[in-house]
C-alpha positions as CSV (number, residue, x, y, z in Angstrom):
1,X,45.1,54.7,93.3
2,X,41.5,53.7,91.7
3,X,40.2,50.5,91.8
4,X,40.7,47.1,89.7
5,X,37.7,48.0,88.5
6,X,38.1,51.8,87.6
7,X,41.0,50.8,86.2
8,X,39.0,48.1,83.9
9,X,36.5,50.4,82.7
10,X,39.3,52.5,81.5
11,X,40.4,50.1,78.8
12,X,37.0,48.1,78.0
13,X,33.7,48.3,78.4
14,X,32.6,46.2,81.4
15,X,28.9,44.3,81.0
16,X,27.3,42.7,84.0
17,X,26.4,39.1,83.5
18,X,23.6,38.9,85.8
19,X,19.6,39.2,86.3
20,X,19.6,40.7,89.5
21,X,17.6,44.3,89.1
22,X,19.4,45.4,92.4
23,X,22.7,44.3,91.5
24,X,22.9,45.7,88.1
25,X,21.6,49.3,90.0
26,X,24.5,49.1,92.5
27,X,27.2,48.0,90.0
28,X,26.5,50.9,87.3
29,X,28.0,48.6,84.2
30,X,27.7,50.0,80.5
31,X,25.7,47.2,79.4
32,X,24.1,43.9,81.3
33,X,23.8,39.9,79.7
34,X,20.9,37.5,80.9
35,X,20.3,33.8,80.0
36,X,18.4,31.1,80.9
37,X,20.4,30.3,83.9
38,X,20.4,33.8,85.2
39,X,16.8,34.8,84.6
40,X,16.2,31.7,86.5
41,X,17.9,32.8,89.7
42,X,17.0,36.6,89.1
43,X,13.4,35.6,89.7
44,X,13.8,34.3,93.0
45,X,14.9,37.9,93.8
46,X,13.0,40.5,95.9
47,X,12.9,43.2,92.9
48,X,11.7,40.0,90.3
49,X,8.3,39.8,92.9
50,X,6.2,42.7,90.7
51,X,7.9,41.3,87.0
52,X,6.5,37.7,88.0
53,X,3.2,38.9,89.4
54,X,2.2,41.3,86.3
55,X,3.4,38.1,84.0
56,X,1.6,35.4,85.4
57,X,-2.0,37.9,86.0
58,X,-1.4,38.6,81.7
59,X,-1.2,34.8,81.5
60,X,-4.1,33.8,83.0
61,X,-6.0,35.9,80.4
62,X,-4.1,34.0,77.7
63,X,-6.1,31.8,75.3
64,X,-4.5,28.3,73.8
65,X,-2.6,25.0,75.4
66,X,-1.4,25.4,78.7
67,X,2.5,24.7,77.3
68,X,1.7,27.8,74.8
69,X,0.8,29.6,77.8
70,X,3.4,29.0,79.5
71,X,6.1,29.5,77.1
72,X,4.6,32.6,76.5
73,X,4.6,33.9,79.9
74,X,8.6,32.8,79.7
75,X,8.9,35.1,77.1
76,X,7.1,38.0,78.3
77,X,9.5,37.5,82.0
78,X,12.4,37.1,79.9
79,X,11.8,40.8,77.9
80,X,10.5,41.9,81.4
81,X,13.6,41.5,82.7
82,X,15.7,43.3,79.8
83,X,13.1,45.9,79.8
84,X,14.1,46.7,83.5
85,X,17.9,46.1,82.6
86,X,17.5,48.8,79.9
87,X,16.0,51.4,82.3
88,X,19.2,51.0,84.6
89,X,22.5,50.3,81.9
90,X,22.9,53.3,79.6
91,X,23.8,50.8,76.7
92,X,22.8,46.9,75.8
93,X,20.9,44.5,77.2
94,X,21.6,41.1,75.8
95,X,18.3,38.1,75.8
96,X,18.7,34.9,74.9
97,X,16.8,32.3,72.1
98,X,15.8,29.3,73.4
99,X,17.7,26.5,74.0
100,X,15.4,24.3,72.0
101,X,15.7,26.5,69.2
102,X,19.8,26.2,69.1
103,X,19.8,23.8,66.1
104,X,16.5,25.6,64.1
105,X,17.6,28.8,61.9
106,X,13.5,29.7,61.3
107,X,12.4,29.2,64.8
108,X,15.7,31.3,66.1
109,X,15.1,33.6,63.7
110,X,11.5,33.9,64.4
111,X,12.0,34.0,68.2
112,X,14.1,36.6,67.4
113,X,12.0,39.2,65.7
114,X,9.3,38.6,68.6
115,X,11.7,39.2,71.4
116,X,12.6,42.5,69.0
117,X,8.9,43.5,68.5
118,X,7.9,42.7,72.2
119,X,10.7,45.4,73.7
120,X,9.6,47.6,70.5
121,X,6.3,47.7,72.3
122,X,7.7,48.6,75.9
123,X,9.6,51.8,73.7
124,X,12.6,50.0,73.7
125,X,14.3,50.3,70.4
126,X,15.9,47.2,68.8
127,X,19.7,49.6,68.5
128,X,19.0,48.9,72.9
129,X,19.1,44.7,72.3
130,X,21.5,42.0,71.6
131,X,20.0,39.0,70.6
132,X,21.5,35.9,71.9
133,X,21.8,32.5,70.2
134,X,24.0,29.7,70.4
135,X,27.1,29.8,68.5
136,X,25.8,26.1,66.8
137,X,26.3,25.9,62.3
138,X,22.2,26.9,62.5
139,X,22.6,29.4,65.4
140,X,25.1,31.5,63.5
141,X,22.9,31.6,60.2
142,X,20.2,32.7,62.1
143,X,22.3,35.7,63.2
144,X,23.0,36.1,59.8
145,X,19.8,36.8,58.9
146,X,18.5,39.0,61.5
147,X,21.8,41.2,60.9
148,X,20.7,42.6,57.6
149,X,17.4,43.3,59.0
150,X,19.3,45.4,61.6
151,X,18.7,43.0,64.8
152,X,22.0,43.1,66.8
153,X,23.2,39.6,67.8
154,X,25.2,37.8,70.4
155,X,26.9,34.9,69.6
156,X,26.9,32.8,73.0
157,X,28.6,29.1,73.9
158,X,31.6,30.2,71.6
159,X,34.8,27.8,72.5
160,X,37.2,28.1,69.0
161,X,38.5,29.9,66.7
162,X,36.3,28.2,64.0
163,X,33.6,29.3,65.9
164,X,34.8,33.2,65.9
165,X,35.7,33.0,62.4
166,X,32.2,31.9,61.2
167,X,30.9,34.3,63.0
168,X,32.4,37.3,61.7
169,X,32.0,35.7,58.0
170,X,28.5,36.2,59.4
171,X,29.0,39.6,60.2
172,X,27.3,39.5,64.1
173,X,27.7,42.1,65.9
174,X,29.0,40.9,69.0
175,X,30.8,37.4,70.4
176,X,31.1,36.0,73.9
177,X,33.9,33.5,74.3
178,X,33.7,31.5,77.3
179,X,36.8,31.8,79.4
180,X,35.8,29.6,82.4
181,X,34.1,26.9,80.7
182,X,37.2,26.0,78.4
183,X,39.2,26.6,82.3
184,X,37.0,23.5,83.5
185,X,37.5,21.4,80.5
186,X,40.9,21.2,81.1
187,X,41.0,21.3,84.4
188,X,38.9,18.2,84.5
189,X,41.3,16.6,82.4
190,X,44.1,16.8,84.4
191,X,45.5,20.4,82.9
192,X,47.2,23.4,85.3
193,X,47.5,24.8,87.5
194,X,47.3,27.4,85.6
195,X,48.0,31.3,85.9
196,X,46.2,34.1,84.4
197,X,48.8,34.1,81.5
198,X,49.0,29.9,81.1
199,X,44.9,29.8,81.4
200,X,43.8,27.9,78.0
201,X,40.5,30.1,78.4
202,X,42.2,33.5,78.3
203,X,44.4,32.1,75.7
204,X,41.3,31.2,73.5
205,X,39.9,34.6,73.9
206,X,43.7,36.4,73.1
207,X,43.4,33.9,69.9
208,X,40.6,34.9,68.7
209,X,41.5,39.1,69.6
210,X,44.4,38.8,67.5
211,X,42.3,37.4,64.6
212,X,39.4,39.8,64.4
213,X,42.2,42.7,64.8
214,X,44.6,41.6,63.0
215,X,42.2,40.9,60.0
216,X,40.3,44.3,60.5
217,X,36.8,42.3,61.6
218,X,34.4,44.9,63.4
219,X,33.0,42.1,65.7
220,X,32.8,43.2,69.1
221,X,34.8,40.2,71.6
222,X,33.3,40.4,74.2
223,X,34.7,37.9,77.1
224,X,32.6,35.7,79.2
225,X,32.4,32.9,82.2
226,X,34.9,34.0,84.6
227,X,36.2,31.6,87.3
228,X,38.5,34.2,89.2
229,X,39.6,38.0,88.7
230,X,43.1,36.6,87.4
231,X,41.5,35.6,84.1
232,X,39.7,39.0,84.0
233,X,42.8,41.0,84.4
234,X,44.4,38.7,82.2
235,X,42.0,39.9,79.6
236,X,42.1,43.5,80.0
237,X,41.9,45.9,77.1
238,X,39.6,43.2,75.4
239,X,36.5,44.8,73.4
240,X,34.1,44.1,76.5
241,X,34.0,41.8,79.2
242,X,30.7,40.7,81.0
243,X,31.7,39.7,84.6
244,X,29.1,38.7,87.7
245,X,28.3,40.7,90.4
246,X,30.8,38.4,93.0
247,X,33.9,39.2,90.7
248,X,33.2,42.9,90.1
249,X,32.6,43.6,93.5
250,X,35.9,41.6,94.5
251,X,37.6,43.6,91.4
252,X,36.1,47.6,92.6
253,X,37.1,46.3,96.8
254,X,41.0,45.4,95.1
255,X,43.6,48.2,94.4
256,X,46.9,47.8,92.9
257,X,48.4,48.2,89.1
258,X,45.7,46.8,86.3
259,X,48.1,47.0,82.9
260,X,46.3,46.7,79.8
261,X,46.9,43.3,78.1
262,X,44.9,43.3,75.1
263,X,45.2,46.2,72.9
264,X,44.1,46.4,69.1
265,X,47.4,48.5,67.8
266,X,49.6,45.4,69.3
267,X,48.6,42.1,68.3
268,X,51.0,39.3,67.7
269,X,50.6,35.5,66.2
270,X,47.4,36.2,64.7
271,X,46.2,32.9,62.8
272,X,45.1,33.1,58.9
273,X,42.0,34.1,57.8
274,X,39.9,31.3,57.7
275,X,36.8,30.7,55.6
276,X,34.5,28.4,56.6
277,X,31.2,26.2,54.7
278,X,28.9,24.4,56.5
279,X,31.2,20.9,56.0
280,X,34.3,22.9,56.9
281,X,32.7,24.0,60.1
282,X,31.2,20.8,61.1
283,X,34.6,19.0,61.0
284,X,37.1,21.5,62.9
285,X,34.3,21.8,65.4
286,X,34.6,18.2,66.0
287,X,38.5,18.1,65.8
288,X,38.4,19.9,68.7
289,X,36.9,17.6,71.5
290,X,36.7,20.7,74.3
291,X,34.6,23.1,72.0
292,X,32.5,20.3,71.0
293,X,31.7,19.3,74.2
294,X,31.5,22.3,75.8
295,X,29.1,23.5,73.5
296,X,26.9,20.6,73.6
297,X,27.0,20.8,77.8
298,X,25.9,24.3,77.4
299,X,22.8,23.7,74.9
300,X,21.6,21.5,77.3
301,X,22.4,23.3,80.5
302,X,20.5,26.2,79.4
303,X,17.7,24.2,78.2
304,X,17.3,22.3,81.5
305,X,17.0,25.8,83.1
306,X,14.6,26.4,80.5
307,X,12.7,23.7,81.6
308,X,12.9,24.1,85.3
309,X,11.6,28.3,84.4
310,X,8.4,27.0,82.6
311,X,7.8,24.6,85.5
312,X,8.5,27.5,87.8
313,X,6.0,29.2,85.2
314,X,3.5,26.5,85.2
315,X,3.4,26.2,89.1
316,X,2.9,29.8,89.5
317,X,0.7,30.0,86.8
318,X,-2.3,27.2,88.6
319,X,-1.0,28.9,92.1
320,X,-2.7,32.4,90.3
321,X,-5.5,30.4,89.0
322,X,-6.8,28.6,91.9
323,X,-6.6,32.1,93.7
């Protein structure tokens, strides 16, 4: 019998969520994610040693401030990285805004037609990328905007329906619901156990399935932030799923039946169509107290890997100076 795995990529398309270059070559996924938090970590890899080096020599030539510098220097790692990526996944390669820019629909949007025009000039075309922004009111104009000038975007920190329904008003191309982060909220607050069916992440993501299909919304759902391979297989047949190195290994070394549980010819309890203004958004995005906070933690978690990358940056940047 194949794999979990095998068995996975028959029904949806499976995305590494990682930025280890090694990784992503062993694992063969259709498409790989990066963020803050993972470009962090992939540096301190082997394979990131060349990236860093060639980023921090093109930054000592750099004119201007030395936090200019430096965030430029990010910026260059960050397409680096993707650039890489691309050369190993036959399909996307999703790279995230900043943090900081989360709440700011021109600096997102310009952000995101210099993370577009830097790949352009690697030979990457922008049909390769997925921009990725926060799921915030701003965030999701943003997308807006670079969608009708044909940049792909990502929707990231997504937690509700409200959420998911603003975004395919918006018409983005792609959404990544966090399963595991909506897991912790409740498990925090006293919630489960819970099983891959009872999980209130996987039910989120079914939710909001049921909606786009149901309603005939091209968005791609694309799941995200797994804790364990039960919510994975719970989620099978969903659009794509972007899982970490640790799980898909665990899935490709399990065997065993992996039925399909999300399929878009059989959906059930799909809520109504829902249209939302900027008010209307604000207020059922603070109705619900986990998306709200959730999304807020994850602004500021990715920002304060932001930070610790520029000091990382900034360290390595006087290290190649002083040499």
């Amino acid at each position: 019998m194949p794999s979990k795995l095998e068995q996975l990529r028959a029904t949806t398309v499976v995305v590494a969520d990682t930025g280890d270059i090694e990784a992503v070559r062993r694992l063969k996924p259709q498409d790989c994610t990066t963020n803050p938090t993972l470009l962090l970590k992939g540096i301190e890899t082997p394979a990131a040693g060349p990236i860093l080096e060639e980023a921090l020599s093109w930054g000592k030539r750099q004119g201007g401030s030395r936090e200019g510098v430096v965030a430029a220097i990010c910026d260059r790692l960050a397409v680096a990285f993707g650039a890489e990526l691309a050369g190993i996944v036959p399909g996307r390669v999703s790279t995230e805004v900043d943090a900081d820019l989360s709440f700011d629909i021109a600096g997102s949007v310009a952000k995101a037609r210099a993370i577009i025009a830097a790949y352009e000039a690697h030979g990457i075309p922008r049909e390769r990328i997925l921009i990725k922004v926060a799921a915030t009111w701003e965030g999701i104009r943003a997308a807006e905007i670079l969608q009708r000038e044909g940049i792909d975007c990502n929707l990231t920190l997504l937690f509700s329906l409200p959420q998911a329904a603003a975004c395919a008003d918006a018409k983005v191309f792609l959404i990544s619901p966090f399963v595991g982060r909506i897991f912790d909220w409740y498990v925090k607050a006293g919630g489960g156990p819970y099983t891959g069916e009872t999980d209130p992440g996987v039910q989120s993501v079914r939710q909001i399935y049921a909606y786009y299909k149901s309603h005939g919304i091209g968005t791609v759902v694309m799941g995200a932030s797994f804790r364990n391979v039960g919510q994975i297989e719970a989620l099978a047949g969903c659009d794509r799923l972007t899982i970490s190195p640790a799980l898909l290994d665990e899935l490709a070394a399990s065997d065993g039946d992996l039925p399909r549980r999300l399929s878009p010819e059989n959906v059930e309890n799909a809520p109504a169509r829902l249209h939302l203004d900027e008010k209307g958004f604000r207020f059922a995005l603070n109705e619900d107290a986990m998306a709200a906070e959730k999304l807020s933690e994850g602004i500021r978690l990715f920002e304060k890997d932001l930070r610790a990358l520029r000091d990382l940056v900034a360290r390595g940047l006087e290290e190649a100076k002083a040499a």
